[in-house]
MDTraj code that builds the backbone (N, CA, C; nanometers):
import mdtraj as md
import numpy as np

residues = "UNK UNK UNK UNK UNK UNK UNK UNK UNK UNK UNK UNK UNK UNK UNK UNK UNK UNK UNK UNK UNK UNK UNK UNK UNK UNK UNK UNK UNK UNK UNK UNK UNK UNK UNK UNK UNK UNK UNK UNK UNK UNK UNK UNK UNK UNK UNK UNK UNK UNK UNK UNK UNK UNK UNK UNK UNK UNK UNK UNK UNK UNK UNK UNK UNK UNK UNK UNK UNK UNK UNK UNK UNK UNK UNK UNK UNK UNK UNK UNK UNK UNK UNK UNK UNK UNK UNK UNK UNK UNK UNK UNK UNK UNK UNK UNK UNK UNK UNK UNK UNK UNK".split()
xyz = np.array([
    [3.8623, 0.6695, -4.4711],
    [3.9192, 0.7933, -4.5193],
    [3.9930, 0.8611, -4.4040],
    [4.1198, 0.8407, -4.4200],
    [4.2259, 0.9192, -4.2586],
    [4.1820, 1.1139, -4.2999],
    [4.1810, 1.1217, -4.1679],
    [4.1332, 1.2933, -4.1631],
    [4.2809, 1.3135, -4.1904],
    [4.3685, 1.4483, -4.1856],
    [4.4694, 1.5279, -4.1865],
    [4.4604, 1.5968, -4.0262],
    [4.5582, 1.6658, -3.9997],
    [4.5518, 1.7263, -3.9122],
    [4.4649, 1.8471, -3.9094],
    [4.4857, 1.9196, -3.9796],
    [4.4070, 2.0254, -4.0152],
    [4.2330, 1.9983, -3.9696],
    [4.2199, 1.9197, -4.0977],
    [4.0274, 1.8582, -4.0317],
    [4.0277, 1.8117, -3.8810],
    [4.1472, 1.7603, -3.8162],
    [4.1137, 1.7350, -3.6938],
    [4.0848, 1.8159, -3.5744],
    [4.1935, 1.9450, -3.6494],
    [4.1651, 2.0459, -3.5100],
    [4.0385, 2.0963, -3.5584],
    [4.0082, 2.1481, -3.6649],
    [3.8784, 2.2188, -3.6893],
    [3.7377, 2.1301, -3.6604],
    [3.7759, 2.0639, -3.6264],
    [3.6480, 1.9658, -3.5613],
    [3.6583, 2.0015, -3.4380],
    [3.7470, 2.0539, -3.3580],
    [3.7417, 2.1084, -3.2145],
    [3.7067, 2.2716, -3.2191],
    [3.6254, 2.3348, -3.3325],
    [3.5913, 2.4384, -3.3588],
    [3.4743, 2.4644, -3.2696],
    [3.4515, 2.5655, -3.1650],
    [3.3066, 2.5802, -3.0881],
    [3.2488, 2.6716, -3.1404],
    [3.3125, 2.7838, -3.2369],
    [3.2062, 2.9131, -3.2700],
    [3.2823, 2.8722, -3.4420],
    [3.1837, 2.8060, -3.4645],
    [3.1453, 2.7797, -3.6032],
    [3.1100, 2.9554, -3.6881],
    [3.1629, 2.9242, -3.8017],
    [3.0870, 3.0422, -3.8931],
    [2.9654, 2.9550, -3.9421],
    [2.8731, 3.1002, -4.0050],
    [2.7453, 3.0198, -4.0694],
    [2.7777, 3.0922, -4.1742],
    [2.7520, 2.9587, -4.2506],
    [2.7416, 3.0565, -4.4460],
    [2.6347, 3.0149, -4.4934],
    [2.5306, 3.0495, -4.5621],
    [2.4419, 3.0212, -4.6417],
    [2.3585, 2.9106, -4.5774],
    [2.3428, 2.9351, -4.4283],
    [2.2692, 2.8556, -4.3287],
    [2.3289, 2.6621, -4.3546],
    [2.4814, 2.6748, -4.3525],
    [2.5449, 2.5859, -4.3212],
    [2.6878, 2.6265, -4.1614],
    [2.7161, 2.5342, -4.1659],
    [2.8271, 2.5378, -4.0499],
    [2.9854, 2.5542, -4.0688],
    [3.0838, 2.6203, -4.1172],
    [3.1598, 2.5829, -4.1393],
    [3.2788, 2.6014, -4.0124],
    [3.3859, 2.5091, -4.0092],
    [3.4417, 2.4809, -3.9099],
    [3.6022, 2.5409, -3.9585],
    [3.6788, 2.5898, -3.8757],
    [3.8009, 2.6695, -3.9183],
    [3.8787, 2.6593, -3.8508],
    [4.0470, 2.6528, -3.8828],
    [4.1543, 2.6344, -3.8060],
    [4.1589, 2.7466, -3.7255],
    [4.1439, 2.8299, -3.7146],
    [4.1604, 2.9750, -3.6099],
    [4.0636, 2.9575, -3.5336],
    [3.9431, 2.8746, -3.5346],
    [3.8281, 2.8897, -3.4490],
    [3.8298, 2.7545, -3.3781],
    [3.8988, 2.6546, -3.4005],
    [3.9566, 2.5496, -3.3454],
    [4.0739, 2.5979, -3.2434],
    [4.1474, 2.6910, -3.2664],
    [4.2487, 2.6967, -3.1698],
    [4.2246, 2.8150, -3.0942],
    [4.1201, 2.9292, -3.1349],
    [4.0653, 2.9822, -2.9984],
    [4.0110, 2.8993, -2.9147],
    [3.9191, 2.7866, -2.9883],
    [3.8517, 2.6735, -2.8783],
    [3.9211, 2.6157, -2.7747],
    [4.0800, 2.5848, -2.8326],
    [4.1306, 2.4706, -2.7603],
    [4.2147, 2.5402, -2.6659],
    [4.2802, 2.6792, -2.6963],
    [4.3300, 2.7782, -2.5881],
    [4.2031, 2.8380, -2.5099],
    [4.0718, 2.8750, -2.5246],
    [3.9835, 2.8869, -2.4197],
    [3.9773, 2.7489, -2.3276],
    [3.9611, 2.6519, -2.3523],
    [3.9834, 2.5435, -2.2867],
    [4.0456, 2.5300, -2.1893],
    [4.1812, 2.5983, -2.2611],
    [4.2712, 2.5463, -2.1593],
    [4.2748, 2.6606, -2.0613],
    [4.2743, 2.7627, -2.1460],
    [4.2522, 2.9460, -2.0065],
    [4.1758, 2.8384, -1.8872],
    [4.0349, 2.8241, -1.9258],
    [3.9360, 2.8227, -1.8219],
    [3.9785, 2.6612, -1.7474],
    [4.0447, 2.5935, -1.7495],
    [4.0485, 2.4380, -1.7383],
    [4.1944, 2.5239, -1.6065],
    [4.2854, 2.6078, -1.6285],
    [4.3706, 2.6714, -1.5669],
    [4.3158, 2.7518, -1.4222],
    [4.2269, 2.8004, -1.4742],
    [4.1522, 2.9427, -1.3930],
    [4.0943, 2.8802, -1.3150],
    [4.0377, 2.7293, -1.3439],
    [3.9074, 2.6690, -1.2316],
    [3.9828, 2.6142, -1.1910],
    [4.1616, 2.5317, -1.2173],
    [4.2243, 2.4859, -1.1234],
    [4.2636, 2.5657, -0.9807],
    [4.2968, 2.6646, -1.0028],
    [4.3729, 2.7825, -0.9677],
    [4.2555, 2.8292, -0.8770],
    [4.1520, 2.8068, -0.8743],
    [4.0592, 2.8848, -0.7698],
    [4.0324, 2.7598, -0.7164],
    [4.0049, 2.6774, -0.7585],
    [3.9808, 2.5179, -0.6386],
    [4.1361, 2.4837, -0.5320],
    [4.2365, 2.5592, -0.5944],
    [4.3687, 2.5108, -0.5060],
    [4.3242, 2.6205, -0.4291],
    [4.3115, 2.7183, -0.4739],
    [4.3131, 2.8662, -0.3723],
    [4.1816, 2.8384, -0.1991],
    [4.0596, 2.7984, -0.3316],
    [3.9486, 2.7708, -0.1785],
    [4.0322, 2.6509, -0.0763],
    [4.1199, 2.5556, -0.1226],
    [4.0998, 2.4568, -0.0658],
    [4.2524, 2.4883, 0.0213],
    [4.3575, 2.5742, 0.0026],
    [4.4359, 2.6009, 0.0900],
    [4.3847, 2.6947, 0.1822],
    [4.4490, 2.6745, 0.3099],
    [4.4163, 2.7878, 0.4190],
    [4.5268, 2.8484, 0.4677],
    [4.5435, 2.9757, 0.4944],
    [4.6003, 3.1130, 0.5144],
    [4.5741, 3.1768, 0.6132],
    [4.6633, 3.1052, 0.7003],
    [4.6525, 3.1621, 0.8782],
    [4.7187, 3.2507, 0.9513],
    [4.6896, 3.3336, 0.9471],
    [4.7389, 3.4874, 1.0189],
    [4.6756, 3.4904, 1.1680],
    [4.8099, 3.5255, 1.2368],
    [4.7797, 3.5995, 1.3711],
    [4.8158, 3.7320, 1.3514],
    [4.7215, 3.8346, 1.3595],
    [4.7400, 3.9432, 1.3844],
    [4.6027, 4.0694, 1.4368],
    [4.6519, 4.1449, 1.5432],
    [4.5558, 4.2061, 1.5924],
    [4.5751, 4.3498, 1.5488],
    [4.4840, 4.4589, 1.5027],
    [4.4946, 4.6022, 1.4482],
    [4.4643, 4.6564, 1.5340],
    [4.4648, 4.7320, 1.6187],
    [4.3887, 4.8429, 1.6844],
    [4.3679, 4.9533, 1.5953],
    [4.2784, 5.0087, 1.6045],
    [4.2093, 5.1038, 1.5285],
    [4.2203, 5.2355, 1.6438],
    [4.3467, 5.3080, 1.5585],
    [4.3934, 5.4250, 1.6532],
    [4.3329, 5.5768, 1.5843],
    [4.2465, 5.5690, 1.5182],
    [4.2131, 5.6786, 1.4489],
    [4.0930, 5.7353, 1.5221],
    [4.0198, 5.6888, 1.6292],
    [3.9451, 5.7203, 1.7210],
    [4.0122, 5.8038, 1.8723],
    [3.9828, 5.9497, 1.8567],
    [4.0204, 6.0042, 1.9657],
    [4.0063, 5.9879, 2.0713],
    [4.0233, 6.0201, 2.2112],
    [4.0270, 5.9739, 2.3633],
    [4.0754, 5.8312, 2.3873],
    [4.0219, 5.7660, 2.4756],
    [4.0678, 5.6680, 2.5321],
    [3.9360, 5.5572, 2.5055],
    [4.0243, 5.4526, 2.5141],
    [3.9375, 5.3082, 2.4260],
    [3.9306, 5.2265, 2.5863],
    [3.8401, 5.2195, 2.5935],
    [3.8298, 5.1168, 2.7314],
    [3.8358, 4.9760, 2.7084],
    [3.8858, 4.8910, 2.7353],
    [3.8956, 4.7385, 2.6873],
    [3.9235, 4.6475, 2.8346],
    [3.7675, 4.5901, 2.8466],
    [3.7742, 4.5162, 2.9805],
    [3.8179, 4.3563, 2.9408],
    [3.8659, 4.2615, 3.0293],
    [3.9523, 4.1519, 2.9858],
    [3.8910, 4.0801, 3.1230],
    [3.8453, 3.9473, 3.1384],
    [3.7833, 3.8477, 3.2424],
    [3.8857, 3.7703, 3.1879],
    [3.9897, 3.7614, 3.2802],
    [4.1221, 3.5978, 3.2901],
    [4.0759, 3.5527, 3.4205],
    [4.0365, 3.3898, 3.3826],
    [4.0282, 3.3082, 3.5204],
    [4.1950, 3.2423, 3.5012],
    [4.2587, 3.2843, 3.6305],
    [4.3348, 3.1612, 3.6424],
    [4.3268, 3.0574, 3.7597],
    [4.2867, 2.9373, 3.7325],
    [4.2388, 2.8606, 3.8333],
    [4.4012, 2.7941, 3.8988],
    [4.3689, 2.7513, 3.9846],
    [4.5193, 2.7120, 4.1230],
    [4.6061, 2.8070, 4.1202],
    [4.6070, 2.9559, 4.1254],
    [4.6689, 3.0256, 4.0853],
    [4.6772, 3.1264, 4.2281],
    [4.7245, 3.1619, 4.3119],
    [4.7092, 3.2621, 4.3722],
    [4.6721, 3.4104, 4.3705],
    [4.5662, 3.4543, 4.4158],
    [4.5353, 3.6069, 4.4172],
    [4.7006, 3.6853, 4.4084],
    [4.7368, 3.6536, 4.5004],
    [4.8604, 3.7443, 4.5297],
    [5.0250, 3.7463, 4.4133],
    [5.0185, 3.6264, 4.3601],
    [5.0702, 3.6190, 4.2190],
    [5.0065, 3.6945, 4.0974],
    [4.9173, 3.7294, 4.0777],
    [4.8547, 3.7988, 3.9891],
    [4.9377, 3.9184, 3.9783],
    [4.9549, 4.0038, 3.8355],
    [4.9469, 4.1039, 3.8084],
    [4.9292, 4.1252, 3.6573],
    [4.9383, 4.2260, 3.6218],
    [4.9130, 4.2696, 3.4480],
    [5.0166, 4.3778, 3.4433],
    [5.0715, 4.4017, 3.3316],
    [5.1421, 4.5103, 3.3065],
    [5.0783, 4.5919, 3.1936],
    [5.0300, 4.6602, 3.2042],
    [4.9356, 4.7387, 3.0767],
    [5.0055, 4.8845, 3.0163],
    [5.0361, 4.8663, 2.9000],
    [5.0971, 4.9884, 2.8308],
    [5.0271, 5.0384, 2.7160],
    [5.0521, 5.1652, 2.7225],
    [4.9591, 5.2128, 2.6026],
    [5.1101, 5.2771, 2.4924],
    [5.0723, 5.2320, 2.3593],
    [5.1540, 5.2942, 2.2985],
    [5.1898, 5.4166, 2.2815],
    [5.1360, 5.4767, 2.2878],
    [5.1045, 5.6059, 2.2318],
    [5.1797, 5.6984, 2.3958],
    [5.1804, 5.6562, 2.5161],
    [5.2275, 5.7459, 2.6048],
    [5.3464, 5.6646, 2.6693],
    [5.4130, 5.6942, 2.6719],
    [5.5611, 5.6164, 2.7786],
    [5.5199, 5.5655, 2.9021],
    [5.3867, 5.5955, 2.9581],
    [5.3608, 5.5390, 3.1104],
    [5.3338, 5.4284, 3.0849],
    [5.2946, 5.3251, 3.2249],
    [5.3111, 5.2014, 3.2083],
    [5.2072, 5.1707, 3.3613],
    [5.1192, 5.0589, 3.3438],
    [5.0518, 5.0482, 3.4887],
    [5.0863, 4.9138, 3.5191],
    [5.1016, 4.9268, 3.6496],
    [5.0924, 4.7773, 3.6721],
    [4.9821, 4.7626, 3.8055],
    [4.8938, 4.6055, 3.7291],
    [4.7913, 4.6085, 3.8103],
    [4.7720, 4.4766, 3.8860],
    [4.7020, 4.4793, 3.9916],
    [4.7062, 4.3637, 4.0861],
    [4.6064, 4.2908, 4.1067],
])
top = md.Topology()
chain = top.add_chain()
for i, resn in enumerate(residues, 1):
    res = top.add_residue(resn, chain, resSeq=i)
    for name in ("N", "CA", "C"):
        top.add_atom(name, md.element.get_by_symbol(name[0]), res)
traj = md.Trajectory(xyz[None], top)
């Protein structure tokens, strides 16, 4: 006995009606089934590409909303390097001066 189309999608029905403590299966409840399917078959692609790419940013914030002055100590080894080559140039945004250190 060939099904029709019709009986075929409603066999992909997941929220069955109940009538008279039977099951009945329906074209509208077949094609919420088969569009939830596909929503969630979309959504779990879409978060497995997302975990599995990586998103690499360089960037540093200073957090200027704290009044006075921020002390920030820095240990650079430079090895074969001469003492006397050394310097730093240190600027603070916020004032036009400028240090330079040795």
């Amino acid at each position: 006995m060939p099904f029709s189309l019709q009986e075929t999608l409603q066999s992909y029905d997941f929220f069955q009606k109940a009538v008279d403590h039977s099951r009945i299966k329906t074209l509208s409840g077949a094609a919420i089934s088969i569009l939830s399917a596909i929503f969630i078959a979309i959504l779990t692609l879409s978060e497995i590409a997302g975990y599995l790419s990586t998103d690499t940013r360089h960037e540093l914030v200073v957090d200027d909303t704290r009044g006075g002055i921020l002390r920030i100590n820095v240990n650079v080894t430079f090895h074969r390097l001469p003492c006397s080559s050394k310097c730093f140039l240190v600027t603070d945004s916020r004032s036009p001066t400028r240090s330079l250190l040795f």
